[in-house]
C-alpha positions as CSV (number, residue, x, y, z in Angstrom):
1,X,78.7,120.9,-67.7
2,X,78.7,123.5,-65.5
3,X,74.4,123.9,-65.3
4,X,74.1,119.7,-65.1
5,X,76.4,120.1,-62.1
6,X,74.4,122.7,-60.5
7,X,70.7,121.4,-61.2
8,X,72.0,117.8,-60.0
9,X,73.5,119.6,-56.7
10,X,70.7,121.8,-56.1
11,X,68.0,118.7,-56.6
12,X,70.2,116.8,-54.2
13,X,69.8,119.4,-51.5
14,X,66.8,117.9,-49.9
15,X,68.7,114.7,-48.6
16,X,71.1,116.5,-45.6
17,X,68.5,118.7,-44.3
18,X,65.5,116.6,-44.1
19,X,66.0,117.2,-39.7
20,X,66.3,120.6,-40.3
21,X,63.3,120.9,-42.4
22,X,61.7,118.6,-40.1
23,X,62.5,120.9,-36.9
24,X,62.2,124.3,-38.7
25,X,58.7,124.2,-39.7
26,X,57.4,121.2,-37.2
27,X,56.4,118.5,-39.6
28,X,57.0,115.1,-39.5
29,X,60.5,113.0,-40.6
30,X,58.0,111.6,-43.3
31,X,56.8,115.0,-44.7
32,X,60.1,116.5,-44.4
33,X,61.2,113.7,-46.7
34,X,59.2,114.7,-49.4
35,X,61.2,117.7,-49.9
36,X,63.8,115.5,-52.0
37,X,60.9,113.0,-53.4
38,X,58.6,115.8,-54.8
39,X,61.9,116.9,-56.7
40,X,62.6,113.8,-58.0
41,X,59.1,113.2,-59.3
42,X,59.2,116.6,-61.0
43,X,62.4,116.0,-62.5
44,X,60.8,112.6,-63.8
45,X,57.9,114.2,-65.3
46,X,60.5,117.3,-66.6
47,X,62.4,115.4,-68.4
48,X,60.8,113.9,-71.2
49,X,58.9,117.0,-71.8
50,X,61.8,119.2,-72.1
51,X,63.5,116.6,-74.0
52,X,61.4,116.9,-76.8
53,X,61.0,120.4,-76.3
54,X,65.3,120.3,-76.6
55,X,64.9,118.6,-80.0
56,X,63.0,121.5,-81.8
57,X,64.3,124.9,-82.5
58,X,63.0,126.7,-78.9
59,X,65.8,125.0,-77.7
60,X,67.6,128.1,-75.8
61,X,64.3,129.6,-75.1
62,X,63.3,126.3,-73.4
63,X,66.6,126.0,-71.4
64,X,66.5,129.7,-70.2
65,X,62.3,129.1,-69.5
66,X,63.7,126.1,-67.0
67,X,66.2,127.9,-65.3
68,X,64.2,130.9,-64.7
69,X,61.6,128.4,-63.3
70,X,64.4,126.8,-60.7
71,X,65.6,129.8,-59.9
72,X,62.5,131.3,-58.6
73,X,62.2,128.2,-56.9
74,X,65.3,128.3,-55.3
75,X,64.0,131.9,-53.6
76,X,60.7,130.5,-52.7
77,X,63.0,127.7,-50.5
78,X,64.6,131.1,-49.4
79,X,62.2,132.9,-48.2
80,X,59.9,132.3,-45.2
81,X,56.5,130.9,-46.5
82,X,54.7,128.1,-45.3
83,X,55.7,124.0,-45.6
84,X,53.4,123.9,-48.6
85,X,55.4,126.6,-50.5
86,X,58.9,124.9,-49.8
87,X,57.7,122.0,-51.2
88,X,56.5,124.2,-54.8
89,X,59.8,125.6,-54.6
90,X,61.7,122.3,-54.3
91,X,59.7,120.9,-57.5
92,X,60.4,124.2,-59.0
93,X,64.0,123.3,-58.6
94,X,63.7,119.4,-59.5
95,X,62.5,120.3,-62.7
96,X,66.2,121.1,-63.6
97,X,67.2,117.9,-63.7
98,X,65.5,117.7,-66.8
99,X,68.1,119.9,-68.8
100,X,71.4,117.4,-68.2
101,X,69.2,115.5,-71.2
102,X,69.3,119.1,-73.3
103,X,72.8,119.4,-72.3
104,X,74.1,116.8,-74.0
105,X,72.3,117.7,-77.2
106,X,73.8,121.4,-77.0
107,X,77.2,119.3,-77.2
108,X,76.6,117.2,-79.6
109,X,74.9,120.2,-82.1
110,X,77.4,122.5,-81.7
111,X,80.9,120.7,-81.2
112,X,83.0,118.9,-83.2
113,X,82.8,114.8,-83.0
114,X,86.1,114.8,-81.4
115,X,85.0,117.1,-78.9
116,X,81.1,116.1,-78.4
117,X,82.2,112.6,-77.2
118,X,84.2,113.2,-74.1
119,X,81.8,116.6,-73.1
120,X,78.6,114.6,-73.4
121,X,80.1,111.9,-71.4
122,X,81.5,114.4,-68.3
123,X,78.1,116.0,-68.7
124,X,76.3,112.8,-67.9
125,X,79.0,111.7,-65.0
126,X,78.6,115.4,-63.0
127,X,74.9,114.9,-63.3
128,X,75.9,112.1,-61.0
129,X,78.2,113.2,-59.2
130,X,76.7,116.8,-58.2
131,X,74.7,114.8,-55.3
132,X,78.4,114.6,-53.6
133,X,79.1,117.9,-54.5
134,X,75.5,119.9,-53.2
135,X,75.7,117.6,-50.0
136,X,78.4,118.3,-47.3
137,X,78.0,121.9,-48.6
138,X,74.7,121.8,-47.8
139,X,75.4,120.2,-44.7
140,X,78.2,122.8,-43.4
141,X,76.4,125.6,-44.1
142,X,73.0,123.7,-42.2
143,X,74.9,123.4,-39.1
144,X,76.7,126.9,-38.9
145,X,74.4,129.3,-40.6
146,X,70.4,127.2,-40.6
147,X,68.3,125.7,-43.2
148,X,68.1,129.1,-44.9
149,X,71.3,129.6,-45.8
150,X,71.9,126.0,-47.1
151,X,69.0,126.6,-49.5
152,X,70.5,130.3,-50.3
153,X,73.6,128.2,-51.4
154,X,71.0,126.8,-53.9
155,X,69.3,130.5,-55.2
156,X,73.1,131.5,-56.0
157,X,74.2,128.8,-58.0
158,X,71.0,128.5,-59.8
159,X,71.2,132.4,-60.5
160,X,74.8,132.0,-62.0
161,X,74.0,129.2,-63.8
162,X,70.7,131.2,-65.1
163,X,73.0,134.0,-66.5
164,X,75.7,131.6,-67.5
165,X,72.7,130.4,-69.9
166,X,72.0,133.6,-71.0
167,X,75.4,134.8,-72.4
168,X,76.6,131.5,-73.9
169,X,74.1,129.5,-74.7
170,X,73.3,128.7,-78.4
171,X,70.2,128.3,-80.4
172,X,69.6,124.8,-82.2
173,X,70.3,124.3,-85.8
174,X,67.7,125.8,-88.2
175,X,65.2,123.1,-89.6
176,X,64.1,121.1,-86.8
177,X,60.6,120.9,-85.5
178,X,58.9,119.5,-82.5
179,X,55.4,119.1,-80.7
180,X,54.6,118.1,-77.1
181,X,51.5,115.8,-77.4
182,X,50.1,117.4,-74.3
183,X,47.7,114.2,-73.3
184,X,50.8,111.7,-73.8
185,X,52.6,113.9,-71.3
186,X,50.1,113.9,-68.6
187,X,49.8,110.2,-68.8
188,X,52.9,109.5,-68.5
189,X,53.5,112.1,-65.7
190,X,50.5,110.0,-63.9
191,X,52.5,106.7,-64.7
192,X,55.6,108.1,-62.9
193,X,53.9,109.7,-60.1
194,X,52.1,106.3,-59.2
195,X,55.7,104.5,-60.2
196,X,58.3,106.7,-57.7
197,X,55.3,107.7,-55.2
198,X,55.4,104.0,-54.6
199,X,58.9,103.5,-54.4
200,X,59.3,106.1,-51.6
201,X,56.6,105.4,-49.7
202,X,57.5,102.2,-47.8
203,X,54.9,102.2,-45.2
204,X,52.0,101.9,-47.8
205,X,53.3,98.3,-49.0
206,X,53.2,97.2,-45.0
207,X,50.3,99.2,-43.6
208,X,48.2,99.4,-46.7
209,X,48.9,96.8,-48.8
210,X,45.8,96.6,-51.1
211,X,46.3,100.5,-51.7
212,X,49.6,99.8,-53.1
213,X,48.7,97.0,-55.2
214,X,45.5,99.1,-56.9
215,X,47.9,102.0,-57.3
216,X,50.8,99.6,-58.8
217,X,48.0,98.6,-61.5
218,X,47.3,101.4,-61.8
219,X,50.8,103.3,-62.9
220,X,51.2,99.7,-65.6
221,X,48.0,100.7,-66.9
222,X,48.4,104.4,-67.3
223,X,52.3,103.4,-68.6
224,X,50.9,100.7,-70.7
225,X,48.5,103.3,-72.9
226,X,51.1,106.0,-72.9
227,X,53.3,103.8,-74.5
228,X,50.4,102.6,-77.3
229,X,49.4,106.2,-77.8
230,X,52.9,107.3,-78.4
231,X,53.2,104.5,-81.2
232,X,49.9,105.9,-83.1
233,X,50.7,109.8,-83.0
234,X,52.4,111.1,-85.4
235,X,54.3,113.3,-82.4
236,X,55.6,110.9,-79.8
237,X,56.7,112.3,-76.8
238,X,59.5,110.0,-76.9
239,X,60.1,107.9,-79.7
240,X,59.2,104.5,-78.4
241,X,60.5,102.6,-81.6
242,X,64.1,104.2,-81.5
243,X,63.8,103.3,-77.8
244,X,62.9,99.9,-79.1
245,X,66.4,99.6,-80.4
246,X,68.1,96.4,-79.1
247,X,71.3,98.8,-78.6
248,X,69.0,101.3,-76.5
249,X,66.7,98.9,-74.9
250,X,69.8,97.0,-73.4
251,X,70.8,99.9,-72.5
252,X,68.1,101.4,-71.0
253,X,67.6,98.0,-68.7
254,X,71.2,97.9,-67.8
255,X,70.6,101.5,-66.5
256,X,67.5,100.6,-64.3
257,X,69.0,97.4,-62.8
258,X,72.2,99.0,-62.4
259,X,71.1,102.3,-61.2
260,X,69.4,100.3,-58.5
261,X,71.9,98.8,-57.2
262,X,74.3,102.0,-57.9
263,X,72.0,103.9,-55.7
264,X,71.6,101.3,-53.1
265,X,74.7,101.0,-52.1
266,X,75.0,104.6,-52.1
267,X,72.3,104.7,-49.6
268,X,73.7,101.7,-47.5
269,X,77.0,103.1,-46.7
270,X,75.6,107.1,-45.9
271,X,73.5,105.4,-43.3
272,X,75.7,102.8,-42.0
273,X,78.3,105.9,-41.0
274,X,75.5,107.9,-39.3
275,X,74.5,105.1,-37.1
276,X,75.2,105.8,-33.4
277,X,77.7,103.2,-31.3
278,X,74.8,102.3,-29.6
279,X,73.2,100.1,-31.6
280,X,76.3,97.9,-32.0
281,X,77.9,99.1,-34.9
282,X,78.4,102.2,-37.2
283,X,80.2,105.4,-36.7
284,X,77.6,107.8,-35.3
285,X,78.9,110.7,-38.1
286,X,77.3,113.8,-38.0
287,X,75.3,114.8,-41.5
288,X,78.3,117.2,-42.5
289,X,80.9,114.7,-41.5
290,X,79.1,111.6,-43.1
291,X,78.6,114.0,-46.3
292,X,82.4,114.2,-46.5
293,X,82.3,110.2,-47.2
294,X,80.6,111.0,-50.2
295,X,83.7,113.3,-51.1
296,X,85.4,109.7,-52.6
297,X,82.4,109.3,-55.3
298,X,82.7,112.4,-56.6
299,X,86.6,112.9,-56.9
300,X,86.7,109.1,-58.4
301,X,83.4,109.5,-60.6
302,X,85.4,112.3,-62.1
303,X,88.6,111.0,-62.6
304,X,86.5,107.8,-64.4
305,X,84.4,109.9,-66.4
306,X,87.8,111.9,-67.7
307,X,89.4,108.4,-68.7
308,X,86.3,106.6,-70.0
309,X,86.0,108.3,-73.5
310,X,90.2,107.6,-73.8
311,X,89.7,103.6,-73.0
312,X,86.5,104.0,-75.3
313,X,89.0,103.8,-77.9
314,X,90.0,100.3,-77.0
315,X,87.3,98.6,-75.5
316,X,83.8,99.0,-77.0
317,X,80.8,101.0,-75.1
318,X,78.3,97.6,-74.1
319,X,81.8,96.1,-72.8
320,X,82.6,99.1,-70.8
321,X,79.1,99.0,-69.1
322,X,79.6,95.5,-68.5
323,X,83.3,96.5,-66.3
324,X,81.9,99.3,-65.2
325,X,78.8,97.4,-63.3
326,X,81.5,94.6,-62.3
327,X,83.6,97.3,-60.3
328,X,80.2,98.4,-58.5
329,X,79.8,94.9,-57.4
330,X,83.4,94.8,-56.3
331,X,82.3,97.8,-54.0
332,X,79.0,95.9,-52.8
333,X,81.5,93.2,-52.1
334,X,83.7,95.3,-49.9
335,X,81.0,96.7,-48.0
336,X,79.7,93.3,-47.4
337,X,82.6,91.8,-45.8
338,X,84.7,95.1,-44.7
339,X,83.3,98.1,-43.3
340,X,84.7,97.7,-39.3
341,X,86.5,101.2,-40.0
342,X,85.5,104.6,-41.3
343,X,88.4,104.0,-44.1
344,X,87.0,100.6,-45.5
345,X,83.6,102.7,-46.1
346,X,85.5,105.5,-47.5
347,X,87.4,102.8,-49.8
348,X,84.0,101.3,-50.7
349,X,82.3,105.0,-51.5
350,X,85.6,105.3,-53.9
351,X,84.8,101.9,-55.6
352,X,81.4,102.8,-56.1
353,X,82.3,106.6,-57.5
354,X,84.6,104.8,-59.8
355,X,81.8,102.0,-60.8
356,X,79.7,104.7,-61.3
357,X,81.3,107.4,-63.1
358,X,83.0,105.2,-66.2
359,X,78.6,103.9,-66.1
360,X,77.7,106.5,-66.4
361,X,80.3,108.0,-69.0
362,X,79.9,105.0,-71.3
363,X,76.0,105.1,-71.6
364,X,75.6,107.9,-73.6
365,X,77.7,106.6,-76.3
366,X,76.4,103.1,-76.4
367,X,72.9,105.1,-77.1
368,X,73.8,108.1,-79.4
369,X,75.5,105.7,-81.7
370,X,72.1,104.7,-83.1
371,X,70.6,108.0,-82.2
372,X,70.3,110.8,-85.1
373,X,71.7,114.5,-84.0
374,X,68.4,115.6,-84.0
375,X,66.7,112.4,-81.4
376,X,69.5,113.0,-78.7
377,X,68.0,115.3,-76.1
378,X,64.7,113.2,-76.2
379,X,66.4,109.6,-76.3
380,X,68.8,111.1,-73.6
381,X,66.1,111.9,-71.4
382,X,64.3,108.8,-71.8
383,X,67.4,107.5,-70.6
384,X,67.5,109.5,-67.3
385,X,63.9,109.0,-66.1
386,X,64.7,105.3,-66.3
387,X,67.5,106.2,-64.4
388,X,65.4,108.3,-61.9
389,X,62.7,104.8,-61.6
390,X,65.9,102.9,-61.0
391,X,67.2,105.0,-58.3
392,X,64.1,105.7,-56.4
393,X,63.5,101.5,-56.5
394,X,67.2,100.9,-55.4
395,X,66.3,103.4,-52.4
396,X,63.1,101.2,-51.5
397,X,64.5,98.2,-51.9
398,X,67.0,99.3,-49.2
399,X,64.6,100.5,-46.8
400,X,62.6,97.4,-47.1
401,X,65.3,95.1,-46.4
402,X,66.8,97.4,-43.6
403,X,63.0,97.8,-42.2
404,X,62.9,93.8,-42.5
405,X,65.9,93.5,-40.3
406,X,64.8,96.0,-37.6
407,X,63.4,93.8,-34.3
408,X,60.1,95.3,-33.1
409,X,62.0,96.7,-30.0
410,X,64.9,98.5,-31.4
411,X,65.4,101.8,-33.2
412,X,68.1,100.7,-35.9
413,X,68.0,97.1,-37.9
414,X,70.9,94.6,-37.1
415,X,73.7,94.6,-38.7
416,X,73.0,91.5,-40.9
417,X,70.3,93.6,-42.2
418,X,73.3,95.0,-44.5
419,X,75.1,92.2,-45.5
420,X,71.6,91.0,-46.9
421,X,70.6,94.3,-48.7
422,X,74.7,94.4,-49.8
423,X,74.1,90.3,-51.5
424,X,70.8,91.7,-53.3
425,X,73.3,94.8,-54.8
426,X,75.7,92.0,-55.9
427,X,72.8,90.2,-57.9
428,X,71.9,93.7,-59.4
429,X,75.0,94.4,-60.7
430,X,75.5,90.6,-62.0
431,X,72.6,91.1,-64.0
432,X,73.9,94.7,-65.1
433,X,77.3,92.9,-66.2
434,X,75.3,90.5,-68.4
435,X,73.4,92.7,-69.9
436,X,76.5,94.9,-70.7
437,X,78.3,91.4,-72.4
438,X,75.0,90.9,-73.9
439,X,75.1,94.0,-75.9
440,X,78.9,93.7,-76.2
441,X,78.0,90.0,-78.0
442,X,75.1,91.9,-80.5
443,X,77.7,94.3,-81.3
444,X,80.3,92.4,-82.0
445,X,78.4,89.5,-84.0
446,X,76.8,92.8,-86.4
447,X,80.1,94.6,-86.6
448,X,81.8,91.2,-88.0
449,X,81.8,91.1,-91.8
């Protein structure tokens, strides 16, 4: 639990000091912002590798491999080199993310059933929640010590987490076997590039919009023969017929409609509290104090994730994700028609954390169930990078509306602009509650003698 939590905070670090990357080393707002896109994208294209790298017996060697690999990351963001080399460095330490995925396959391997359940499912909930851990840290030590000692916050953890690894990590169970298909991987890591380069770059769709469409094409395509080629080989990089699943399919689309809409709103409400006065509405927060609205989310993600496996035992996974999306929409909801104070945002942020942390706690059990021991670091990370896909469009989608709402002459778009991005959230999160009852139906129909 305690390496998911740090590669989730340290991958998050790139959101609070995208000004002070920006100022440090004179680039644009734009460029800066690709210190947190170019980890996402190299988390995405981690994670399925090390996934199947997880289910073989290099297991320890590959989780060690990783966290040796974000460390030294985490001292190139350290240390004084050019733009270019931050950026390595920050895909150095996105690559992490891809061991929440292993993680939960340590857990499952190596403790009892009783035990596995309710550790896989905190694992997956700080994985979430580590973004509101990493950023009003991050933030603090931005504003009273400088960009460098925000991303030294990020070489300690990483190091501890490294020799954390080291002592008590255990090697996978004899027996197993497993083979990257090296051309599978680069096609899909071409797929994903196209898919979140897209996503986060808003301007192409509005400025370049043929571009956009030949490079959408283009990611279906590359997607589309990745996915053939992984049905022909006799070593999938994922395997595309467990994925095929009804249980994990539903699943895996409740996660990308719902993670958009998770992460929307997520992004709504930050923003919302740092606009200034002047343009009619918002709060005008400073980053570290608009980081402490996220401090809500994390405390009530927790306290979700620690009840969800205990109210697992009376209401079934698919039916959890179903409540689960329906108490996100109660927080789209609140922010739609309450957010005149700083305390109806914070009460919104709390809705959300809570929304989101029994989510995210209930997913891995609605797939593992159908998922051998040996499948659940490379199912599991399927999982996540159609979480990461999910997130990255729920971030686009909100920029687009917001951008949509912006007059030509202002800075900051009106403050309808949110009420219409918060009704698209709802409709996310109505189709995530039917997908949930959906599944909850299947199961219930096959489980009936």
């Amino acid at each position: 639990m305690f390496i998911a939590l740090v590669v989730a905070a340290v991958a998050s670090l790139g959101t609070p000091l995208i000004t002070s990357v920006a100022t440090t080393f004179h680039v644009s707002l734009d460029s800066a912002q690709w210190t947190l896109t170019i980890a996402l994208l190299s988390g995405a294209v981690a994670t399925p590798v090390l996934g199947r790298l997880g289910a073989g017996p290099h297991r320890r060697a590959t989780i060690l491999a990783t966290l040796a690999i974000v460390v030294a990351g985490s001292a190139l963001t350290v240390l004084p080199p050019p733009f270019a080399w931050l950026l390595v460095g920050r895909a150095a330490q996105g690559a992490g993310l891809g061991l929440t995925a292993l993680m939960m396959g340590v857990a499952r391997d190596h403790l009892p059933e009783e035990r596995s359940a309710p550790t896989i499912a905190l694992i997956s909930v700080v994985s979430i929640i580590g973004a509101g851990v990493g950023y009003p840290l991050a933030a603090l030590l931005a504003e009273f010590g400088g960009l460098r000692a925000a991303y030294g916050l990020g070489l300690l953890v990483t190091a501890i987490a490294f020799v954390t690894a080291w002592r008590s990590m255990p090697a996978a169970p004899a027996g197993r076997s497993a083979r990257v298909n090296v051309a599978g991987a680069l096609v899909l890591a071409g797929g994903l590039f196209l898919v979140l380069f897209l996503a986060g770059e808003r301007s192409l769709w509005s400025r370049h919009l043929a571009v956009a469409v030949t490079l959408a094409v283009a990611a279906v395509l590359l997607l589309g023969v990745w996915a053939v080629s992984e049905l022909r080989t006799k070593t999938p990089l994922i395997d595309v017929r467990a994925v095929r699943h009804p249980a994990v399919a539903g699943a895996n689309i409740a996660m990308f409609v719902g993670g958009s809409g998770m992460y929307l709103l997520l992004t709504l409400i930050t923003r919302y509290a740092q606009t200034p006065h002047s343009a009619g509405y918002g709060f005008g927060l400073t980053t570290f104090v608009a980081g402490l609205v996220l401090i809500p989310f994390s405390v009530l993600g927790f306290v979700a994730g620690k009840l969800t496996p205990r109210v697992r035992k009376r209401i079934d996974g698919p039916l959890l994700l179903a409540v689960s999306a329906a108490i996100v929409g109660g927080g789209f909801v609140l922010f739609a028609t309450a957010r005149s104070t700083v305390a109806e945002l914070l009460a919104a942020m709390g809705v959300l954390g809570f929304g989101v942390g029994s989510f995210s706690a209930a997913m891995p059990g609605v797939i593992l169930a159908v998922t051998p021991k040996s499948e659940t670091s490379s199912a599991m990370s399927f999982n996540y990078v159609v979480r990461s896909v999910g997130y990255s469009l729920g971030s686009a989608i909100g920029g687009l509306i917001l951008a949509a709402g912006t007059a030509t002459d202002r800075l900051f778009p009106d403050d309808s602009a949110y009420t219409t991005a918060a009704l698209v959230g709802i409709g996310a999160m109505m189709i995530t509650t039917l997908a949930g009852l959906a599944l909850a139906r299947r199961r219930s129909s096959e489980t009936t003698p």
